[in-house]
C-alpha positions in Angstrom: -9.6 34.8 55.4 -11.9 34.1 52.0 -10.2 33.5 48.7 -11.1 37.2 47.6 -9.5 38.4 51.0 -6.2 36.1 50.1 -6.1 36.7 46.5 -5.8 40.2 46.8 -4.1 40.6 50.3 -7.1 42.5 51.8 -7.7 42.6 55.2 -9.4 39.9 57.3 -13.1 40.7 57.0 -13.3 43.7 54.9 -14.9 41.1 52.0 -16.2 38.3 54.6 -17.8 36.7 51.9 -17.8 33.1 49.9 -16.5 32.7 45.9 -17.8 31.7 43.0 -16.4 30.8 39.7 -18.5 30.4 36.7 -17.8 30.5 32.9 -20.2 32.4 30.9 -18.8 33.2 27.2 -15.8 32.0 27.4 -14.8 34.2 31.0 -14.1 33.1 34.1 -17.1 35.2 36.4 -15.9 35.6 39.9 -19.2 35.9 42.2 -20.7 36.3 45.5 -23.7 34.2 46.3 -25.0 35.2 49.8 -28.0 34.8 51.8 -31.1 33.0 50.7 -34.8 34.3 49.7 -35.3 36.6 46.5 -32.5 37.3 44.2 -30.7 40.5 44.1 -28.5 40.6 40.9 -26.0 43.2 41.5 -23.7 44.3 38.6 -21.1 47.4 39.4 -19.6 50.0 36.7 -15.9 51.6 36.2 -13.4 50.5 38.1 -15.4 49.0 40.4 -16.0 45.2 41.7 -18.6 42.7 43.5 -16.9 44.7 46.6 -18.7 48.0 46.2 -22.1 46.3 47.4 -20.8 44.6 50.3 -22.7 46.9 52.8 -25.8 45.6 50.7 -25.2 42.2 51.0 -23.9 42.2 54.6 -27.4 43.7 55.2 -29.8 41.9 53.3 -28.2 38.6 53.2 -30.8 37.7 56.1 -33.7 38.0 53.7 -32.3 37.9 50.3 -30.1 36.2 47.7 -27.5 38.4 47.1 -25.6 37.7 44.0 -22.9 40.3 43.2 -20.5 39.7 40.1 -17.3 41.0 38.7 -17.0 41.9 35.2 -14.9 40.2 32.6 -11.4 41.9 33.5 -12.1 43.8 36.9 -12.1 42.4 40.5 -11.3 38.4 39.9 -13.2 37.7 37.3 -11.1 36.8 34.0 -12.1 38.1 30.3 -11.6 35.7 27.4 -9.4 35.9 24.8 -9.6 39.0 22.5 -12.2 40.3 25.0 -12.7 44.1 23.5 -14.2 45.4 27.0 -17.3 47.0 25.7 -20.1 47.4 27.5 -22.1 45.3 24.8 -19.3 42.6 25.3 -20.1 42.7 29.0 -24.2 42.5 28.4 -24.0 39.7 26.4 -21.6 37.7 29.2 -23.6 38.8 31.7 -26.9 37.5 29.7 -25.0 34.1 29.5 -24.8 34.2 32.9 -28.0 34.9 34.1 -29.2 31.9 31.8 -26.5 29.9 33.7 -27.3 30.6 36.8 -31.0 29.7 36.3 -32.2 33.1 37.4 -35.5 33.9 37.5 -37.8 36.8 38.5 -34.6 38.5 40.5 -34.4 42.2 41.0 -31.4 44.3 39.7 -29.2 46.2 41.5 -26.9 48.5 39.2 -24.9 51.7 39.2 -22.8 53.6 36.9 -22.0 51.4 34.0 -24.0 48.0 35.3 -27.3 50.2 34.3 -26.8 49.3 30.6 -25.3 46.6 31.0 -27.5 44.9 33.7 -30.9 46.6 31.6 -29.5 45.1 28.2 -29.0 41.9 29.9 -32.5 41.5 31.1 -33.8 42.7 28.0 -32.3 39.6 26.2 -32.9 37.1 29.0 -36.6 38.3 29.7 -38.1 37.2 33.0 -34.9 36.6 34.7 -34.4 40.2 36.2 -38.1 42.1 36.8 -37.0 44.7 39.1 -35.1 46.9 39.2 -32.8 49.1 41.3 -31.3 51.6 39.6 -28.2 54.0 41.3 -27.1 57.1 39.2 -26.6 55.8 35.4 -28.1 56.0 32.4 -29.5 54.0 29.1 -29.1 55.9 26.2 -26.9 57.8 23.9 -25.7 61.0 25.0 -23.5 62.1 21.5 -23.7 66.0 21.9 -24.1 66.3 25.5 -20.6 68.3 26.0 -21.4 67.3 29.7 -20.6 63.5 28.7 -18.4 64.5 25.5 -15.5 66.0 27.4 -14.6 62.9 29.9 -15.3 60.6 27.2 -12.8 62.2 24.9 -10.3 63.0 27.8 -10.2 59.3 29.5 -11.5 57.6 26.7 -8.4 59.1 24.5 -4.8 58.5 24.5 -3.9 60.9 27.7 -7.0 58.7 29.2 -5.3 55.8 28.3 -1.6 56.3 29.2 -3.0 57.7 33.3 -5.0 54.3 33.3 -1.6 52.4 32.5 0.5 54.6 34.6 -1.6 55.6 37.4 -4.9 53.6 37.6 -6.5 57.1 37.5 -9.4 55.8 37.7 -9.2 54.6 41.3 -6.4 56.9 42.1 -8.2 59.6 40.5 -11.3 59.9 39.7 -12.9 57.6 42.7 -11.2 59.7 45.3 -12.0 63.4 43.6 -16.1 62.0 43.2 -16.1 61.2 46.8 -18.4 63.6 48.9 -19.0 62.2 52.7 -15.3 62.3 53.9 -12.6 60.2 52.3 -11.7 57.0 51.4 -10.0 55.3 54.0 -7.0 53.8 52.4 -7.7 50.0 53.2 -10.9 50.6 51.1 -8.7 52.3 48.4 -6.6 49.5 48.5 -8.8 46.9 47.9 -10.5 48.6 44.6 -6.0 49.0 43.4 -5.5 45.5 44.2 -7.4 43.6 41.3 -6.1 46.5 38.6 -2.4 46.5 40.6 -1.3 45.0 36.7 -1.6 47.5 34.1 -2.4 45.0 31.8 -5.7 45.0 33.9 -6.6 48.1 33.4 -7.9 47.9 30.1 -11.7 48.3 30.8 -10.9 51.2 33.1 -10.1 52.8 29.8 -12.6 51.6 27.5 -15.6 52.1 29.5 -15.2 56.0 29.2 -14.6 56.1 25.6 -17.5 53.6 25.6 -19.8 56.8 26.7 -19.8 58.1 23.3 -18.4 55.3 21.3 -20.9 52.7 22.6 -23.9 54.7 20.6 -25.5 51.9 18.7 -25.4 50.1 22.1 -27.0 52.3 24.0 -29.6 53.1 21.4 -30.7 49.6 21.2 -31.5 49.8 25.1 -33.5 53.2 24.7 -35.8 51.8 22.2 -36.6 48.9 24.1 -36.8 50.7 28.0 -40.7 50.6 27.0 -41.0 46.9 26.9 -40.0 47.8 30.9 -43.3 50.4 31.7 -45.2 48.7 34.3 -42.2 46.8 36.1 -41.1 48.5 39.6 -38.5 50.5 39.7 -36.4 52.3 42.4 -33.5 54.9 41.9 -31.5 55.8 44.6 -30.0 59.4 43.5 -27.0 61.5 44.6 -26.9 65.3 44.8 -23.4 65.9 44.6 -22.4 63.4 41.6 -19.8 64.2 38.5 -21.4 62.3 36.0 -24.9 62.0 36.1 -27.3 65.1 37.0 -30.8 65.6 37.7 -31.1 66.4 33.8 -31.1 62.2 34.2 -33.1 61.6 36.0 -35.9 63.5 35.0 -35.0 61.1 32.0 -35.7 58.2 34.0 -39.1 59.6 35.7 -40.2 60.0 32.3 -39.8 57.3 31.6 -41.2 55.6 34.8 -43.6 58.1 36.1 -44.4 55.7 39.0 -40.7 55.0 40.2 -39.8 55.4 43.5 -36.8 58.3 44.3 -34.8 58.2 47.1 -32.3 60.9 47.1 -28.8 60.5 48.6 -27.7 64.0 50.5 -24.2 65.0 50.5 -23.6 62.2 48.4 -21.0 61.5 45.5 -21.1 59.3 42.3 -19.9 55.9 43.9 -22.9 55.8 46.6 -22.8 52.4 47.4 -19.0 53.3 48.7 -20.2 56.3 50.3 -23.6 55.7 51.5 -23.6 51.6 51.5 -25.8 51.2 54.3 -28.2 54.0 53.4 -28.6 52.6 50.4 -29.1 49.0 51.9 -31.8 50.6 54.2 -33.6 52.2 51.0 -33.9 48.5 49.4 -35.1 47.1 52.0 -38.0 49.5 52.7 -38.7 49.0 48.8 -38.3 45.3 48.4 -41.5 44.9 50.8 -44.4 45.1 48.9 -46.7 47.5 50.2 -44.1 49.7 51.9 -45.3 53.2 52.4 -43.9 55.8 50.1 -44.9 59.5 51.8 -41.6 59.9 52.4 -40.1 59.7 48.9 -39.7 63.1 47.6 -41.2 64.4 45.3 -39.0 65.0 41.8 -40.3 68.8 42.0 -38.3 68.7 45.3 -35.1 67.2 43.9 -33.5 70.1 43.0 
């Protein structure tokens, strides 16, 4: 079994991979480092870990440096003291690392919350991640938007608070409600419980969603820098079926990157590399080759 197997009594070979410990501002990083080649940085949202993108890795490994991380206070990586679980506290640690890892040049691989976080990383490390891989998320401020307002009220608030200390809602809850293809299979549930089975660990769960509105000046700072961006490659993999983030953004994003590629994930919920892992393993792997053909990348007319 690997230490992330043992450590969190999950089954033989549902995580078969090798890790790392590194301190970057004062946490203690947990980290995969698989495969050799170009550098995938992969960097998960709420209440996720390094395990959501162990399709990708088990796939690309062959070709590819797969780095996946946990953040400060999910999956086994350890926040410092005082840590206030913001996603600004999270860029900056995550900035450190990438310095102390000696990245260069690597593409990014982000969903949900590791958009912002991963983007405002490589915005204050420049060169160190230059492409980028984008699943559902998002990179500005969306005070107003009653479509973000409600859940970052209801779980960002106190009933919010008390389900993510009682319940770890967030796994328990949301994760299984977003889910589109099928259920979770409760070994996989498991194994996103185990590293929040403390409520005391479920702080970030929390924060992150109160972070949607309350992270403004945060997000703000990325949106007036996403230009310093135009020209690099980008891929977004899309779902039709998700609960947080609509086709409203990403019309944002092709806006902002008219030449970004789209791949759009059918029948698909907000956690896609859970739910479509090796779909979405396929997709980068057709993209990461440089001169791949693109005819059969939708159109955004056609994403409806």
């Amino acid at each position: 079994m690997t230490h992330a197997e043992q450590a969190l009594g999950l089954e033989p070979g549902s995580f078969p991979f090798e890790s790392h410990f590194r301190t970057a501002g004062g946490a203690m990083v947990h980290y995969v480092d698989e495969g050799h080649g170009p550098t995938l940085f992969m960097v998960h949202g709420n209440p996720t870990w390094s395990f959501l993108y162990r399709h990708v890795i088990g796939a690309l490994r062959p070709r590819y440096r797969c780095i996946a991380i946990d953040l400060p206070g999910f999956g086994l990586s350890e926040p410092p003291d005082r840590f206030g679980f913001r996603p600004e506290d999270h860029a900056a640690i995550v900035a450190t690392l990438l310095a102390e890892l000696r990245i260069e040049g690597a593409t990014l691989v982000a969903h949900d919350w590791g958009g912002p976080i991963g983007l405002a990383a490589a915005l204050a490390e420049p060169g160190r991640l230059t492409r980028f891989a984008l699943g559902n998320t998002w990179a500005w401020p969306v005070n107003g938007d009653w479509h973000f307002e409600w859940f970052s009220r209801l779980m960002g608030g106190p009933l919010g608070r008390v389900g993510a200390r009682r319940w770890n809602l967030f796994v328990n809850g949301v994760m299984v409600f977003s889910t589109r293809r099928g259920s979770l299979t409760e070994a996989t549930k498991q194994a996103y419980r185990a590293p929040l089975k403390n409520p005391a660990r479920r702080t970030g769960t929390h924060v992150f969603p109160a972070a949607i509105t309350g992270s403004r000046d945060f997000l703000r700072g990325i949106e007036t820098r996403l230009a310093e961006l135009d020209g690099r490659d980008f891929l977004f993999l899309w779902p039709d079926g998700d609960i947080a983030f609509r086709n409203a953004e990403l019309r944002r994003w092709r806006s902002l990157y008219p030449a970004a590629q789209v791949i759009p994930l059918r029948r698909c919920g907000h956690y896609i590399f859970e739910e479509a892992g090796q779909e979405c393993a396929d997709a980068l792997a057709r993209w990461l080759v440089p001169g791949t053909p693109g005819d059969d990348v939708p159109a955004l007319s056609r994403l409806k």
